[in-house]
C-alpha positions, 0 to 999 in steps of 0.5 A, a space after each residue: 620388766 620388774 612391773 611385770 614380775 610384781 603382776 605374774 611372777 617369775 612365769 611369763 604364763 601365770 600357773 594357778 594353784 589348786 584349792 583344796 577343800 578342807 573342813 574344821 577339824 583341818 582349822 584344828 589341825 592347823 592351830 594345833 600344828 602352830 602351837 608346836 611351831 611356837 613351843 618349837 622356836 619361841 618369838 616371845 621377845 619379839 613381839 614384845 620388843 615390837 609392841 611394848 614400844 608401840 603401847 609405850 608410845 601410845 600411852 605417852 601420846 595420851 599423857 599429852 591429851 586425848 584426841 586419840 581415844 576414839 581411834 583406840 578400839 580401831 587401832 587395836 582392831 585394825 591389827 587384824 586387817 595388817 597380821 597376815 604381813 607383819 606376820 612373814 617372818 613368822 611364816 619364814 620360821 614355820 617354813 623352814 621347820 617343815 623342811 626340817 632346816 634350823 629355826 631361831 628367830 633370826 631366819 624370820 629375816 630370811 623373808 628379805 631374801 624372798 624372790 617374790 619380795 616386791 610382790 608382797 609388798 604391793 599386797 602389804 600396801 594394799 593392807 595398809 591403804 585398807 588400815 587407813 581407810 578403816 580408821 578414817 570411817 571409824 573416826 567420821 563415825 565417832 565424829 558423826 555420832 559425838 562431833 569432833 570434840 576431844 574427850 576430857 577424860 577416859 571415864 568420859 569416853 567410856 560412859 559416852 560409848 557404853 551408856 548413850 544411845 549414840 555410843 551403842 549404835 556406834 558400837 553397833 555400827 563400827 562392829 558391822 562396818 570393822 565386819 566388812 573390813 576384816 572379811 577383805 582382809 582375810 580374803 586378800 591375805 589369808 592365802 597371798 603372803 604365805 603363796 608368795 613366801 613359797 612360789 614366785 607367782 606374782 601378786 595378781 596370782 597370789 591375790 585370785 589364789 587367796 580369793 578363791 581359796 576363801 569362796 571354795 570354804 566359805 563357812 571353815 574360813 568364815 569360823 577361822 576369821 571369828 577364832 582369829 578375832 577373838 584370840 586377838 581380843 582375848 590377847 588384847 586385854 590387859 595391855 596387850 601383853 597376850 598378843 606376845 603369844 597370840 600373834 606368833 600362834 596365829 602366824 604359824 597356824 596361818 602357814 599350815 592353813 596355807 598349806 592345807 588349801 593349797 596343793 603343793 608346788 609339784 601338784 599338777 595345776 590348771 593353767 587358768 583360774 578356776 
């Protein structure tokens, strides 16, 4: 039974969504919308208790040597293709101040207490296994363009990338191939997560519920794709320390995307994928 509630939900008959057709200025709405929510209850702190750590550990493991410079561009890539979970309890926050309730940064644990918790979670692992993969081509690519030789040095890696030949079709390449990659990310998340934060439809629904959602607007969701990778560029540099700021945005922003392409709860829906 509870394979079965992961798949379908708390319904024995999987209920579709209805998709909404929205346009840019409906993505404006939504960023502008996310701005409020993070001005409203600020995750500043939270961000930064999760990144500085992670960025300290990285840096420490490159004071021991350089084997992961190559994987540096795809780690910091790759945080696109896990956002949309490790953004739940943001959506929590957003949530609950449409319902008007109280917001701090601890009701974004209340996403523990969320009855679709097992579905998302075989939908975050299906993003992890996603990240996974992603690192493991971008590293067969380094390797395939440079061998598996360690890099001596920053100024090495950065001068083998920017000024050989192999480095630019590297560049090349990974942008086509992280391109790909960050297109199943966005069709698998964008809509899924914050679906199940607010019904209990299980991961099959929430997954077609995503998908469709992205085919439906192609060219709005291929912009909010572009928009979100440049804000986390941007965020990136220096030292990740944007990313504070970026990331809770964007999660807000996520949650009232969600809300315009898909009909409310009490909408009348169809029975079967459409």
């Amino acid at each position: 039974m509870s394979n079965l509630h992961v798949m379908t939900g708390a319904s024995d008959v999987p209920a579709y969504p209805t998709i909404r057709k929205i346009d840019f200025v409906d993505l404006k709405d939504a960023f502008v919308k996310g701005v409020d929510d993070f001005m409203a209850a600020p995750t500043q702190l939270i961000f930064l208790a999760i990144i500085y750590p992670i960025v300290g550990l990285f840096l420490a493991r490159l004071t021991f040597g350089y084997q992961v410079l190559p994987l540096l561009f795809p780690l910091v890539a790759g945080y696109a293709l896990v956002g949309p979970f490790a953004a739940l309890g943001l959506y929590e926050m957003s949530r609950r101040r449409e319902q008007g309730q109280e917001v701090t940064w601890k009701h974004a644990l209340g996403v523990l207490r969320c009855p679709s918790l097992d579905a998302i979670g075989a939908l975050g692992f299906i993003l992890m296994v996603l990240f996974v993969i992603w690192l493991a081509v971008a590293l067969w690519l380094y390797g395939l363009m440079f061998g598996l030789a360690t890099p001596h040095s920053f100024g090495q890696f950065f001068s083998d990338i920017l000024t050989t030949t192999n480095g630019w079709i590297l560049i090349i390449v990974g942008h086509a191939l992280g391109f790909v990659f960050a297109v199943l990310a966005l069709m698998i998340g964008v809509v899924s997560f914050p679906l199940l934060l607010d019904r209990d439809v299980g991961a099959v629904v929430a997954l077609q519920t995503s998908v469709r959602a992205v085919l439906a607007n192609p060219l709005p969701m291929a912009a909010w794709g572009l928009f979100v990778g440049a804000l986390l560029a941007i965020g990136s540099v220096p030292f990740f320390i944007g990313l504070a700021i970026v990331v809770p945005v964007l999660a807000h922003a996520t949650w009232h995307l969600y809300r315009k392409l898909v009909e409310p709860a009490d909408a009348p829906a169809p029975a079967a994928a459409g």
